[in-house]
Steps between C-alpha positions, in 0.01 A plus 500: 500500500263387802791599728483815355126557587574389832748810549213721326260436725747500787590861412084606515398729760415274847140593417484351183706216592252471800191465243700179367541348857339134538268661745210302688244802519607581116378183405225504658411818374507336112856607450586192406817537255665568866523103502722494212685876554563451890814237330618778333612769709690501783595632872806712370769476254720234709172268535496557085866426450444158726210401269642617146832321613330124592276571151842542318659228674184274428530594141815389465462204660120376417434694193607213215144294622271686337398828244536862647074460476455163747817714697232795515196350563629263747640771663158649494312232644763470793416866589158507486445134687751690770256801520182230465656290798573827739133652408313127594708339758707808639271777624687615682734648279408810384743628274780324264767602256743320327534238264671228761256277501463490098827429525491217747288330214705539268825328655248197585414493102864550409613202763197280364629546186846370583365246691276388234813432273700274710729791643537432897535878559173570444389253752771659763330888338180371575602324870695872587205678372188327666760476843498888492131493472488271739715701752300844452170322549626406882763768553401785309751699227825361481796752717574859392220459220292759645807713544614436098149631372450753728137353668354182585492212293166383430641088490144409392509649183819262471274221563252617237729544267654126494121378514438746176830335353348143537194646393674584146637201463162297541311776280870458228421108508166549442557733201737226348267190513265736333765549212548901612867646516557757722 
């Protein structure tokens, strides 16, 4: 179902896809829901088809650890701490699209979780995926990214996105000590 609102609002007109855009004037402007809709679209069908595929794949793999809701709003929080980290620490970025980062967060929940219950692949998961994060943060996107989604990758928002993952775990653990399910 969400992958199917992904393709509707990849098939908008650009214009209207444009007014979804994270988008540093458009939030400052008071257009605020770009901070959560900027995850959403995306540069072109093949950047879509790249995201929709690692969401499936995560699914498959991560989706057992926790209710379609926690699998929502976690992925949620991952896209707007991506946006939140690019508006406060990135200026320099003016425009984003794409739900990459949202996704980064959610393969560092999913390997937590695995982690968390004794399986050693989640701490491998977790060493591949913070390595990656690792590399883009002194080398920039990883080769022929740029040429798979048809514009540059914005790595930060990959960055953002893991912190926004960790972020839903602490906010998850929280919730639980409080007696809240999720």
């Amino acid at each position: 179902m969400f992958a199917g609102l992904l393709v509707l609002l990849q098939a908008l007109p650009e214009p209207a896809r444009q007014a979804l855009w994270y988008s540093r004037d458009g939030v400052a402007a008071g257009e605020y829901w770009r901070l959560l809709t900027g995850n959403l679209v995306h540069l072109g069908w093949a950047h879509l088809a790249l995201n929709v595929g690692a969401l499936l794949v995560g699914i498959f793999v991560f989706y057992p650890g926790r209710t379609p809701v926690a699998w929502a709003l976690a992925m949620a929080t991952c896209g707007v701490v991506t946006s939140l980290g690019l508006w406060w620490f990135n200026p320099e970025i003016t425009w984003c699209v794409g739900m990459s980062g949202a996704l980064h967060g959610l393969l560092i929940i999913g390997a937590v979780d695995w982690a968390r219950r004794g399986d050693p692949v989640g701490v491998v998961l977790l060493a591949i995926w913070i390595a990656k994060l690792a590399w883009e943060q002194w080398n920039g996107a990883l080769p022929l990214s740029t040429e798979t989604v048809g514009g540059r990758v914005v790595t930060d928002a990959h960055l953002w996105g893991a912190i926004g993952g960790g972020l839903w775990l602490a906010l998850e653990a929280a919730a639980t000590r409080l007696g809240w399910r999720l």
